[in-house]
DSSP file (Angstrom, degrees, kcal/mol; ACC not computed):
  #  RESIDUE AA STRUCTURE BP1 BP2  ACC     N-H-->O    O-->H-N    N-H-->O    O-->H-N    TCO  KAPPA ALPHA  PHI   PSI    X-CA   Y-CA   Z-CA
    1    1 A X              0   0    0      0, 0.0     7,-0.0     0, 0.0     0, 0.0   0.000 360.0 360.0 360.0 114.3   45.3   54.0  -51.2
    2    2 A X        -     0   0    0      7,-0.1     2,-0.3     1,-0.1     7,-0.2  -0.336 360.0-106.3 -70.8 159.9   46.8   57.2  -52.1
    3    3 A X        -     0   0    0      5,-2.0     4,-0.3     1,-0.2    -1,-0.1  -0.718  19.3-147.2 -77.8 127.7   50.6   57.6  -53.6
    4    4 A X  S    S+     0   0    0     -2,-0.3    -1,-0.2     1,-0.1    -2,-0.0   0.997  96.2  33.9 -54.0 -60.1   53.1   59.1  -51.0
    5    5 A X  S    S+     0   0    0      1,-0.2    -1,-0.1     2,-0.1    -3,-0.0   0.834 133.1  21.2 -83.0 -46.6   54.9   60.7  -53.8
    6    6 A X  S    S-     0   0    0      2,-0.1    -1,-0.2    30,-0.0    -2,-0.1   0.856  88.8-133.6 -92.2 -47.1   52.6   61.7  -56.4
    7    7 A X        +     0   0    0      1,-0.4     2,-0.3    -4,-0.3    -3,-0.1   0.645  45.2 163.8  95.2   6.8   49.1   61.8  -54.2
    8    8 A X        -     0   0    0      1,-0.1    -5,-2.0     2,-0.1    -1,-0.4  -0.611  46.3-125.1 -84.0 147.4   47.4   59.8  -57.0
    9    9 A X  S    S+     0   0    0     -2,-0.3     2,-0.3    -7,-0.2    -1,-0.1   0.273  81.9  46.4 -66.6 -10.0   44.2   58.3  -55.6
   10   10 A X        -     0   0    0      2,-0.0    22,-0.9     0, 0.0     2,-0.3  -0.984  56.5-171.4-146.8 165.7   44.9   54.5  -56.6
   11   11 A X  B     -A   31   0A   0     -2,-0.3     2,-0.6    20,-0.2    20,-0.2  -0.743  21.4-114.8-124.3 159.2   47.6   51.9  -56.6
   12   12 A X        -     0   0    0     18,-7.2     2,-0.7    -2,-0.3    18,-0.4  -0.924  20.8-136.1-106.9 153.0   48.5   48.5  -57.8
   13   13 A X        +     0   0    0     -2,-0.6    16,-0.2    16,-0.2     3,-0.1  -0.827  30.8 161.6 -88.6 102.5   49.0   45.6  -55.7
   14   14 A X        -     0   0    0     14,-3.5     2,-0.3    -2,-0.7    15,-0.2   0.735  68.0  -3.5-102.1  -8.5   52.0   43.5  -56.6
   15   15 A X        +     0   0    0     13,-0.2    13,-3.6     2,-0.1     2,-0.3  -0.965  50.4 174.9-158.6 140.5   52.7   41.4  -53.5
   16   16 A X  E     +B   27   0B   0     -2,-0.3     2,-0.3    11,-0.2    11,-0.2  -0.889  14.1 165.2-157.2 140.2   51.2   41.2  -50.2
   17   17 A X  E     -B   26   0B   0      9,-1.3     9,-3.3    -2,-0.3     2,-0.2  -0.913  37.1 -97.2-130.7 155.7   52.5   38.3  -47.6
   18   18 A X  E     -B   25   0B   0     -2,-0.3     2,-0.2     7,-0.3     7,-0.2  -0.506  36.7-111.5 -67.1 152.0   52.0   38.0  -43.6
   19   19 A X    >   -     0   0    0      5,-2.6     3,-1.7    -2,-0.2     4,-0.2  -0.589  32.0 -99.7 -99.4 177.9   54.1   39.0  -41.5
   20   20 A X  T 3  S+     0   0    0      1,-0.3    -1,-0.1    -2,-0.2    -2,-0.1   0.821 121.6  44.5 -67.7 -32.7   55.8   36.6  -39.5
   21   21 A X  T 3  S-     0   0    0      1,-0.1    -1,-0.3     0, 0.0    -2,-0.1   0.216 102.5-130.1 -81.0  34.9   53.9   37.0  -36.5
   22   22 A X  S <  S+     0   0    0     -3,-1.7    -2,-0.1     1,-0.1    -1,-0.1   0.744  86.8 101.8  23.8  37.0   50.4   37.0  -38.4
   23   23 A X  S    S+     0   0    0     -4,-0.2    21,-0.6     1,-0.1     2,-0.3   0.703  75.8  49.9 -95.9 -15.0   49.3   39.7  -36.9
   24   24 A X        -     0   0    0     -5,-0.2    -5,-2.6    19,-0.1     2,-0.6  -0.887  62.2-134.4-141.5 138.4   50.1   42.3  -40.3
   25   25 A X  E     -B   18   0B   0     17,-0.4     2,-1.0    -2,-0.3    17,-0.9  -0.877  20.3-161.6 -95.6  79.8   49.4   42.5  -44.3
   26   26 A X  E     -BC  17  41B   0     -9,-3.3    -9,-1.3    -2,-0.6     2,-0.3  -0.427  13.5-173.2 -84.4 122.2   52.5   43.5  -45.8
   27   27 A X  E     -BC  16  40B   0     13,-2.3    13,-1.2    -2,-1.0     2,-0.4  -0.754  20.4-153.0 -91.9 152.3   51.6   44.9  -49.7
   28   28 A X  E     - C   0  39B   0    -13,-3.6   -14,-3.5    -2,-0.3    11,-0.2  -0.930  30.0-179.3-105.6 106.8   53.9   45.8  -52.0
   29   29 A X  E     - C   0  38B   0      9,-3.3     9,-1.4    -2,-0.4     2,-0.3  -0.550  20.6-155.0-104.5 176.2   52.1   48.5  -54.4
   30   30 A X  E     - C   0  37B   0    -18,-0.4   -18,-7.2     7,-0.2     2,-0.5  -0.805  17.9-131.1-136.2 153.6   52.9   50.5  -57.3
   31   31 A X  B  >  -A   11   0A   0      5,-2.4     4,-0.6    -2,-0.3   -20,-0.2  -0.856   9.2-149.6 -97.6 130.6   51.2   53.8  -58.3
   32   32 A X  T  4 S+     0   0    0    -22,-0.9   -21,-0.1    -2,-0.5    -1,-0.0   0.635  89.7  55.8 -80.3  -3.9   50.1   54.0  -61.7
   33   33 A X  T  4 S+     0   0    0    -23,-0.2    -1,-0.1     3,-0.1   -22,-0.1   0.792 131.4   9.6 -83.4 -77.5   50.5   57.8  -62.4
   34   34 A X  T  4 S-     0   0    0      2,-0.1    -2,-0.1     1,-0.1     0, 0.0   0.757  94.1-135.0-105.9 -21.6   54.6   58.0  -61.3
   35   35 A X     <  +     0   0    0     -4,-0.6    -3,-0.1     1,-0.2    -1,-0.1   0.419  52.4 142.7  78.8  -5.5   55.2   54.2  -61.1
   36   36 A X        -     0   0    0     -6,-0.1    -5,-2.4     1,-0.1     2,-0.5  -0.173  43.8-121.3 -57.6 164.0   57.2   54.3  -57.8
   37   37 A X  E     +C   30   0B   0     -7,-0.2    -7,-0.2   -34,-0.0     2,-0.2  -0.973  29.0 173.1-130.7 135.5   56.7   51.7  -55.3
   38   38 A X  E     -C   29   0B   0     -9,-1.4    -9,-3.3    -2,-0.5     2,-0.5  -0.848  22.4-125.5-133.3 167.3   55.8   51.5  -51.8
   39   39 A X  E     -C   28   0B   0    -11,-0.2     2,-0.3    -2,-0.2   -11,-0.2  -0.937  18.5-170.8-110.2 138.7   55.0   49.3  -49.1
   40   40 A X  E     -C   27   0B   0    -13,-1.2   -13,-2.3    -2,-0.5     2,-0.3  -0.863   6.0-164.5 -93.6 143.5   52.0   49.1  -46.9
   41   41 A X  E     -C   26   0B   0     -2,-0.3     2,-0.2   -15,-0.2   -15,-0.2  -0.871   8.8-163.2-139.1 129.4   51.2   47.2  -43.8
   42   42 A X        -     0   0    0    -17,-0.9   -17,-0.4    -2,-0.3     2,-0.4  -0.391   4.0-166.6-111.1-172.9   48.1   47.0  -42.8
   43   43 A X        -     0   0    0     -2,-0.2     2,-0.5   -19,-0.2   -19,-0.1  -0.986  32.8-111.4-141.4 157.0   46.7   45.8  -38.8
   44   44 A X        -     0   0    0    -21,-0.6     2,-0.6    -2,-0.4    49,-0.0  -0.758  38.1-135.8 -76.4 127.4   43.4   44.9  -37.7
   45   45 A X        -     0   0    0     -2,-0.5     2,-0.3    12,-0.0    -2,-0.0  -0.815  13.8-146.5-103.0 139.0   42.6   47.7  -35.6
   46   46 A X        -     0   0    0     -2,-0.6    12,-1.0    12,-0.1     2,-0.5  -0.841  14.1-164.1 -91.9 114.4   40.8   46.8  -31.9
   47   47 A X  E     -De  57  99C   0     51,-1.9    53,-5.5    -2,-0.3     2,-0.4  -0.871  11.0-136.2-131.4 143.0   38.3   49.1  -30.6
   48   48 A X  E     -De  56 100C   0      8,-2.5     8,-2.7    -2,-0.5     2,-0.5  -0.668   6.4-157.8 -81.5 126.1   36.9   49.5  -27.0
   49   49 A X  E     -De  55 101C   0     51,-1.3    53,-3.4    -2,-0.4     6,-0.2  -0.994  23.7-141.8-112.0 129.9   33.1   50.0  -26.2
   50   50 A X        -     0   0    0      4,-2.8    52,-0.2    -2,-0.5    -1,-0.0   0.118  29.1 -98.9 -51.4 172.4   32.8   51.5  -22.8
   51   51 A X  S    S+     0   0    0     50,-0.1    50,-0.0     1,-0.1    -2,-0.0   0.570 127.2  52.7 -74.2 -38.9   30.2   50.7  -20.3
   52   52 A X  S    S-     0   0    0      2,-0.1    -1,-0.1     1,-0.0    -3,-0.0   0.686 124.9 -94.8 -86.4 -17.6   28.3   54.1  -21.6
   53   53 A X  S    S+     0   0    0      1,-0.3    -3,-0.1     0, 0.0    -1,-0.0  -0.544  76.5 149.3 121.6 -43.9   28.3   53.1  -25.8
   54   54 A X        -     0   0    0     -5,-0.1    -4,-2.8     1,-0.1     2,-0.4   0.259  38.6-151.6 -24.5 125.0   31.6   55.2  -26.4
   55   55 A X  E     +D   49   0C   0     -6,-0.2     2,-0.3    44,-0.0    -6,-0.2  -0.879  28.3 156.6 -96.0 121.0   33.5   53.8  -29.0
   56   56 A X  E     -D   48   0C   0     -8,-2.7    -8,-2.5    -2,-0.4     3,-0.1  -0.982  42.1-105.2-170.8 131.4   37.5   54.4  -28.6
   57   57 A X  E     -D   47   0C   0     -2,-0.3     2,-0.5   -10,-0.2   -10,-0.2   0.007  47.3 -94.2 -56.9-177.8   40.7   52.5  -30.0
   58   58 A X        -     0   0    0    -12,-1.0     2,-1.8   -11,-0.1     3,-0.2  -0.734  30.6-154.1-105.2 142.5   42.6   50.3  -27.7
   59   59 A X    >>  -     0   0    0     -2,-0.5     4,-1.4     1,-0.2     3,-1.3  -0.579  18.0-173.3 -83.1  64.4   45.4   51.8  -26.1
   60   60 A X  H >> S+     0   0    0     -2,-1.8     4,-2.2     1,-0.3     3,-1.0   0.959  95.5  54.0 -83.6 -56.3   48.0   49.2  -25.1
   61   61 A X  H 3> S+     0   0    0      1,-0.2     4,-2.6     2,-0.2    -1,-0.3   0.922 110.0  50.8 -53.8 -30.7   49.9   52.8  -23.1
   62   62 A X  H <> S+     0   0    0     -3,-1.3     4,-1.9     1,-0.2    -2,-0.2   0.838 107.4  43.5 -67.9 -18.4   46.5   53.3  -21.4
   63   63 A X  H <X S+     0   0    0     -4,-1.4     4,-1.3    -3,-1.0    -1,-0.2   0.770 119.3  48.3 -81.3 -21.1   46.2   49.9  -20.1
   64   64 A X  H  X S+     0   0    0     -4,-2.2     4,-1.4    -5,-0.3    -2,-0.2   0.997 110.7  51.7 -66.1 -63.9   50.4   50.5  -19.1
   65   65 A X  H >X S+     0   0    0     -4,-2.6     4,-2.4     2,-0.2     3,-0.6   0.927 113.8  42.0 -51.5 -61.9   49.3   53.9  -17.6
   66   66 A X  H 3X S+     0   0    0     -4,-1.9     4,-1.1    -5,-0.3     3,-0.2   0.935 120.8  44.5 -60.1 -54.2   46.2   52.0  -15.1
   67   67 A X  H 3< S+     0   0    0     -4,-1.3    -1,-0.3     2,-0.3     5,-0.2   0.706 105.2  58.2 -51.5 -31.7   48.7   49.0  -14.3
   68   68 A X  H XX S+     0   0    0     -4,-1.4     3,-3.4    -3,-0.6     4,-1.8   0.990 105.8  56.8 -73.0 -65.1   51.7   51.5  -13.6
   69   69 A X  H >< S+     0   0    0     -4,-2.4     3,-0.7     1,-0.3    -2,-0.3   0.866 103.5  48.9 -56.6 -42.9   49.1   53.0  -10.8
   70   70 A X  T 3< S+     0   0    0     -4,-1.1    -1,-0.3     1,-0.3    53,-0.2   0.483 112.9  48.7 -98.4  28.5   48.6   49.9   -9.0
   71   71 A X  T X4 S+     0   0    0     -3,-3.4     3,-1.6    -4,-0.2    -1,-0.3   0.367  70.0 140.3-101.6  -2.9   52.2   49.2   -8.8
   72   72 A X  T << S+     0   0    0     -4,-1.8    48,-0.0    -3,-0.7    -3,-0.0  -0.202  82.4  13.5 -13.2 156.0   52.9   52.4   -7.7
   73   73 A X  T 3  S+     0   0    0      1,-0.1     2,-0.3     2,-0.0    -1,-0.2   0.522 101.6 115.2  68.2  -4.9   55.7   51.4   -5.2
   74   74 A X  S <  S-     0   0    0     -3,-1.6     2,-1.8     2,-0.1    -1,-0.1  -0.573  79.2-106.7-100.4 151.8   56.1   47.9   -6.4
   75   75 A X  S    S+     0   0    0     -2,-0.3     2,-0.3     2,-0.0    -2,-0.0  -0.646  75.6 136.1 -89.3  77.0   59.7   46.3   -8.1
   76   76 A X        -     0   0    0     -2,-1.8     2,-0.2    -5,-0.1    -2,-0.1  -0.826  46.4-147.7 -93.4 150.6   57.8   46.4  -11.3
   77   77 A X    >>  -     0   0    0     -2,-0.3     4,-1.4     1,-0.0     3,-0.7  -0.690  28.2-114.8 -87.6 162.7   59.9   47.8  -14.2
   78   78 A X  H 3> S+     0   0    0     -2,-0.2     4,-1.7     2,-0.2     5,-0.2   0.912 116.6  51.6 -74.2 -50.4   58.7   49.7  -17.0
   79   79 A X  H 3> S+     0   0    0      2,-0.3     4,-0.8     1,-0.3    -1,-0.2   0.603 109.2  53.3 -46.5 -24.2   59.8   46.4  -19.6
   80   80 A X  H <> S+     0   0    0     -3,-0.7     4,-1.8     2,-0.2     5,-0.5   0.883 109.9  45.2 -90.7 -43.3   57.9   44.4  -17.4
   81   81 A X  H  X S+     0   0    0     -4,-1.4     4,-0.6     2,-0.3    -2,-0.3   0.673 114.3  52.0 -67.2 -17.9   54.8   46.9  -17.9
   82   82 A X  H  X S+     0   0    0     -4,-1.7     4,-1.1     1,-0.3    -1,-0.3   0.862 107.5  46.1-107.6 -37.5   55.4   46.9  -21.5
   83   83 A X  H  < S+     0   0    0     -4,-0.8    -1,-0.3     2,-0.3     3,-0.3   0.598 109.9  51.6 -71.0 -11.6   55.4   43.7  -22.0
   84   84 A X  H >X S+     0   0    0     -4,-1.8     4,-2.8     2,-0.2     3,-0.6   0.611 109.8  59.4 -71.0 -28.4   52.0   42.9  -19.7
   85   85 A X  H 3X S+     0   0    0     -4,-0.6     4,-0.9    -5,-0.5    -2,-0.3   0.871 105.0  45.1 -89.3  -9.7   50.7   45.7  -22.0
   86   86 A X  H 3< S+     0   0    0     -4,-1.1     4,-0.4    -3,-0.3    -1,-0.3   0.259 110.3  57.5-101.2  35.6   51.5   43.5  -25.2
   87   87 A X  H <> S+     0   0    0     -3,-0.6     4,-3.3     3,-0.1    -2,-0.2   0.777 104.6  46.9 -64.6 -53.7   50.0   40.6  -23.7
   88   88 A X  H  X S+     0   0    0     -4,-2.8     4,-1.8     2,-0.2     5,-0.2   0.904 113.2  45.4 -59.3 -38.5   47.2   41.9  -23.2
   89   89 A X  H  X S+     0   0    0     -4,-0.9     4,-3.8    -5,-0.3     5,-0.4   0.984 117.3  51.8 -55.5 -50.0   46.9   43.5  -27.0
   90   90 A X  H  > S+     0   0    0     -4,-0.4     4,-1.6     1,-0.2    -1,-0.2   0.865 104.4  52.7 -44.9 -57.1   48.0   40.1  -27.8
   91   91 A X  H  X S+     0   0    0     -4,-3.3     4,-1.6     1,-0.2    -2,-0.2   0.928 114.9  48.6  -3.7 -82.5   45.0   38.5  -25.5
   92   92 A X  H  X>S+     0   0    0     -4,-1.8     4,-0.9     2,-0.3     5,-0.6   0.896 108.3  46.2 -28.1 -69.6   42.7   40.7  -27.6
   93   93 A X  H ><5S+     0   0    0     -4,-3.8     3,-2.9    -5,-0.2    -1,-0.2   0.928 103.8  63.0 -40.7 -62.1   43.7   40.1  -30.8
   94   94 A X  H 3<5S+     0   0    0     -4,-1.6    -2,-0.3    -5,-0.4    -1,-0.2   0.761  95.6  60.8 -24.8 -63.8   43.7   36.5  -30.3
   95   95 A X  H 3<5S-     0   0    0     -4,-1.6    -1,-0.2     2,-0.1    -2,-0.2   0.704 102.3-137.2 -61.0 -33.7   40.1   36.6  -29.6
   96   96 A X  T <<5 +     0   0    0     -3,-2.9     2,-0.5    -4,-0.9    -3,-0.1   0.957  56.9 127.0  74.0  42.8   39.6   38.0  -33.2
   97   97 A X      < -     0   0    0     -5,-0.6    -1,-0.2    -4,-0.2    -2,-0.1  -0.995  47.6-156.2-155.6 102.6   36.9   40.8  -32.4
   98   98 A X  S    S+     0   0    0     -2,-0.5   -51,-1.9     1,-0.2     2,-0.4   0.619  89.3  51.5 -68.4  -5.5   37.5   44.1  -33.5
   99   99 A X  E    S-e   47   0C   0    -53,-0.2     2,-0.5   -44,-0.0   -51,-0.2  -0.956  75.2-176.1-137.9 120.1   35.2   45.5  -30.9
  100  100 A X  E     -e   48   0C   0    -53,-5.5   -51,-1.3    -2,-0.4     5,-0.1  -0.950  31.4-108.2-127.9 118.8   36.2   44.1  -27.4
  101  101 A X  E >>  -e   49   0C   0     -2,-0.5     3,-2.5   -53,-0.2     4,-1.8   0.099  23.8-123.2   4.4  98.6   34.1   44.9  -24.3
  102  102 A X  H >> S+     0   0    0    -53,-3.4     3,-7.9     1,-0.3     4,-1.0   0.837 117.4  50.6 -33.9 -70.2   35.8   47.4  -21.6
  103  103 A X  H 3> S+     0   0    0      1,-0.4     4,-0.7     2,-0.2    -1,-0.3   0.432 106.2  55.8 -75.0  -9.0   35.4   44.7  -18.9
  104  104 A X  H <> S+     0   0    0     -3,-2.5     4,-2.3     2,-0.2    -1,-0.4   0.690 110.8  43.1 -70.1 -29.1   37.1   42.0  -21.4
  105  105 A X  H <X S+     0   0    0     -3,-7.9     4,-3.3    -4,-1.8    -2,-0.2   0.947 112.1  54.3 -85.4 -32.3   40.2   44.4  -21.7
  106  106 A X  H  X S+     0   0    0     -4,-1.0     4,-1.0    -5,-0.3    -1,-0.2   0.826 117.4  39.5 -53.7 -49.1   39.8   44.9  -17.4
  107  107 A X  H  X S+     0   0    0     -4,-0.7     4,-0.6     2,-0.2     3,-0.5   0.915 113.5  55.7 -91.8 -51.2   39.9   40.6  -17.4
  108  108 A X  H  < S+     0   0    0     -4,-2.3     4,-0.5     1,-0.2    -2,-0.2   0.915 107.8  44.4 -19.6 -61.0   42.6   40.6  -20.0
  109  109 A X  H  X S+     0   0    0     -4,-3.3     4,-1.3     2,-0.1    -1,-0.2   0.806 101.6  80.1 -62.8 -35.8   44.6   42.8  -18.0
  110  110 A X  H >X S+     0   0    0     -4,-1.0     4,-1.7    -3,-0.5     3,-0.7   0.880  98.6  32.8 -11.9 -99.0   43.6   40.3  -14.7
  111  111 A X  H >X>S+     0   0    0     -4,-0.6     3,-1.2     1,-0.3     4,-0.7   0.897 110.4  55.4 -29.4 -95.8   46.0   37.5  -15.3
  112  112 A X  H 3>5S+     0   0    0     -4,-0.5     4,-1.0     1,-0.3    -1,-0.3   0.596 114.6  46.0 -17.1 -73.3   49.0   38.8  -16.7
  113  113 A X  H <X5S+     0   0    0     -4,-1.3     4,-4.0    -3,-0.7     8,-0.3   0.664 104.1  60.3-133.9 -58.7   49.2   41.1  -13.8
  114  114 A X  H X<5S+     0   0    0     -4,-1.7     3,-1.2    -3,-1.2    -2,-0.2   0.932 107.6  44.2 -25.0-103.3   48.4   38.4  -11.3
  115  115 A X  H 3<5S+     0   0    0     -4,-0.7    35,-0.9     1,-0.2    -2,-0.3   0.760 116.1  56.2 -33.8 -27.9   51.7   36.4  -12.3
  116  116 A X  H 3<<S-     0   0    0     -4,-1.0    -1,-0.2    -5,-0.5    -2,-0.2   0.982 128.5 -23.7 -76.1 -49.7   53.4   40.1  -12.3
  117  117 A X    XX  -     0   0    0     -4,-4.0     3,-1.7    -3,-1.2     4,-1.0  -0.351  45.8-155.0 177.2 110.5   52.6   40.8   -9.1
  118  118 A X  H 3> S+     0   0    0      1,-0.3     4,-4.1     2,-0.2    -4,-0.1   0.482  98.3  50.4 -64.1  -4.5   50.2   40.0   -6.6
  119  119 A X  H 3> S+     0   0    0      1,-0.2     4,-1.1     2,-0.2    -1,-0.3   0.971 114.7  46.1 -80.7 -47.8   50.1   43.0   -4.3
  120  120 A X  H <> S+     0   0    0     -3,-1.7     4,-1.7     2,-0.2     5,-0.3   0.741 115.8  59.7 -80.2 -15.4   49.5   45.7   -7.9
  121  121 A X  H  X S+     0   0    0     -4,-1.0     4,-3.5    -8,-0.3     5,-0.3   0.975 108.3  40.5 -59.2 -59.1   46.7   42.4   -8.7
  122  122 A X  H  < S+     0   0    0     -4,-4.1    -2,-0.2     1,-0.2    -1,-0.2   0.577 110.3  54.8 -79.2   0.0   45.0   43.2   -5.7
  123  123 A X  H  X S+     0   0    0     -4,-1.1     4,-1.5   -53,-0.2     3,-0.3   0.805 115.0  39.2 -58.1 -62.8   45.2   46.8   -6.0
  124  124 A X  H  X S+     0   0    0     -4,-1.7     4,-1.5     1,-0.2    -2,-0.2   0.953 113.2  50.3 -83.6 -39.7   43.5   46.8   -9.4
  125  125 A X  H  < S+     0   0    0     -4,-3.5    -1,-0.2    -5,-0.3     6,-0.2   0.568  94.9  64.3 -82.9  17.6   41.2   44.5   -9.1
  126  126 A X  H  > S+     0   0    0     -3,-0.3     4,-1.3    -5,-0.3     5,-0.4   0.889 117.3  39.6 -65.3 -64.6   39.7   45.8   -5.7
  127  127 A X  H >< S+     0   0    0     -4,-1.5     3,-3.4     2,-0.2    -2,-0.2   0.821 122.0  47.1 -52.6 -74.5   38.8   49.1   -8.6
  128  128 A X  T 3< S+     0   0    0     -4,-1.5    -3,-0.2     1,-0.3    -1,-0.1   0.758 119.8  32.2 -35.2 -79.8   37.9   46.3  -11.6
  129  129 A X  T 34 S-     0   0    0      1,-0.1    -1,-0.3   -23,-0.1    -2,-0.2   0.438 102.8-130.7 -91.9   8.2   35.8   44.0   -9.9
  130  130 A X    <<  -     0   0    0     -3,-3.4    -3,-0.1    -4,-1.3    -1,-0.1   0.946  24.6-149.1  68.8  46.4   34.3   46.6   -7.6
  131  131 A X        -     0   0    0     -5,-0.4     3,-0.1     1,-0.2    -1,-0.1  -0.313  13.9-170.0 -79.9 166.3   34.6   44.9   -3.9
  132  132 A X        +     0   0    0      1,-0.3     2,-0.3    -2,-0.1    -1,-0.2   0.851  56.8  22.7 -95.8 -51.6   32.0   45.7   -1.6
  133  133 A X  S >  S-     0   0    0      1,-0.1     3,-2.5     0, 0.0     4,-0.5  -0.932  77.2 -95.0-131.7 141.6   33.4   44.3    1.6
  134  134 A X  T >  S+     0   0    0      1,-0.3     3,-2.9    -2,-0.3     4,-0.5   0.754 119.6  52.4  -3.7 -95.5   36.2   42.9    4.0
  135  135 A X  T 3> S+     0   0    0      1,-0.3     4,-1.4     2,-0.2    -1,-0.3   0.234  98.0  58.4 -46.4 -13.9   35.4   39.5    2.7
  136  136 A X  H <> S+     0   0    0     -3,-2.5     4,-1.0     2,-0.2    -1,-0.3   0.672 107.3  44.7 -57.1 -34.8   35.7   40.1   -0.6
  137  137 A X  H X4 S+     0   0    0     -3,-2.9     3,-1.7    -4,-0.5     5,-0.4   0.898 117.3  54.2 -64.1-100.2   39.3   41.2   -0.2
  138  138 A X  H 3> S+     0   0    0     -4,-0.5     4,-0.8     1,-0.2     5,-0.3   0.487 103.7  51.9  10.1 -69.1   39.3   38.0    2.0
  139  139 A X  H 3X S+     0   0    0     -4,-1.4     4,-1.2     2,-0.2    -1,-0.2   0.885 113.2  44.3 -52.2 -61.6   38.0   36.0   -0.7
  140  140 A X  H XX S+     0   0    0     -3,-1.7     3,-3.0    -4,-1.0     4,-1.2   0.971 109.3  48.1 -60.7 -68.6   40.8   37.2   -3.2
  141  141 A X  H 34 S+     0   0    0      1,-0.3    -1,-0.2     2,-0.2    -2,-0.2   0.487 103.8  57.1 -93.1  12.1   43.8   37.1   -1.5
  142  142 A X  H 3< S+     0   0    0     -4,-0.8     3,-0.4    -5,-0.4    -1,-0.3   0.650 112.3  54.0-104.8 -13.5   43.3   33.2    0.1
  143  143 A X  H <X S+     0   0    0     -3,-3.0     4,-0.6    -4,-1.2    -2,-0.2   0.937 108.4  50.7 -53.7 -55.3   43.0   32.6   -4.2
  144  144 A X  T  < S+     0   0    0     -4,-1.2    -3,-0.2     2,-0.2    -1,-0.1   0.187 100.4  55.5 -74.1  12.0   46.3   34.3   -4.4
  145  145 A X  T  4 S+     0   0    0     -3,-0.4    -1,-0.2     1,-0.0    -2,-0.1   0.469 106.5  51.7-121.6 -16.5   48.3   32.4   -2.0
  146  146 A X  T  4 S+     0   0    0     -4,-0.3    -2,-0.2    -3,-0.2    -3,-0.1   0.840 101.6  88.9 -61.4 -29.7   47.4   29.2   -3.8
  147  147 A X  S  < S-     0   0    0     -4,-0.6     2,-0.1     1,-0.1   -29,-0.0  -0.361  79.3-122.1 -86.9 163.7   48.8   31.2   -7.0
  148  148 A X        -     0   0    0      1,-0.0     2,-0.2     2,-0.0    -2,-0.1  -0.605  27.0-111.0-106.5 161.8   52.5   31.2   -8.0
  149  149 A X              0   0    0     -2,-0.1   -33,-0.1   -32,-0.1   -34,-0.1  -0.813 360.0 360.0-122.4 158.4   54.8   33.9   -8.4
  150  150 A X              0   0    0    -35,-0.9   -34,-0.1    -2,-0.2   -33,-0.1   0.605 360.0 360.0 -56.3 360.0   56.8   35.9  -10.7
């Protein structure tokens, strides 16, 4: 860990706690060259493998950005989208897997989205799950009138 100030190449570690949500490492270091103190925090970072072997962090605004398109048109709010988009990180995390399947973040997104609103549900997952046919739409939306709503 480099020094902000100085730019020397190591540190001490004099404290390091979770943070309240466990999600984060907070240190408290010292440099050993100028002796200032800094904090770090550090995150497990989540990465997406594609369907082709592309490797690419996870994006909690690109999962906002696909969900925003199938509400186009919807009383969704942007607060609502932001919070579906840290469920899902949350989802993710949870799992404990720094490298999560596209099609895990695609079912991730599922749910959450569901409760939000069924019409932008069935909109994205006709593209996710790839229907084929009439009956497939069929299929979903006599599941979704059994389902409760936001």
């Amino acid at each position: 860990m480099y020094c902000p100030f100085c730019q020397h190449h190591d540190s001490r570690v004099l404290d390091s706690r979770t943070t309240e949500d466990g999600r984060c490492v907070r240190r408290r270091r010292q440099c050993p060259s100028c002796e200032r103190r800094f904090t770090t925090i550090e995150q497990m970072q989540i990465v997406v493998v594609k369907r082709s072997g592309v490797i690419e962090p996870f994006s909690r605004d690109k999962v906002i950005t696909g969900v925003r398109k199938a509400c186009k048109g919807r009383p969704v709010t942007t607060e609502q989208l932001a919070k579906l988009g840290q469920d899902v990180e949350d989802a993710l995390r949870a799992a404990g897997r720094a490298e999560v399947p596209a099609d895990e973040v695609g079912l991730a997104i599922l749910e959450p989205l569901r409760k939000l609103d069924q019409v932008a549900y069935l909109r994205f997952a006709s593209v996710y799950k790839q229907y084929e046919s009439v009956d497939d739409f069929t299929a979903e939306i006599d599941s979704l009138k059994g389902a409760p709503t936001a």
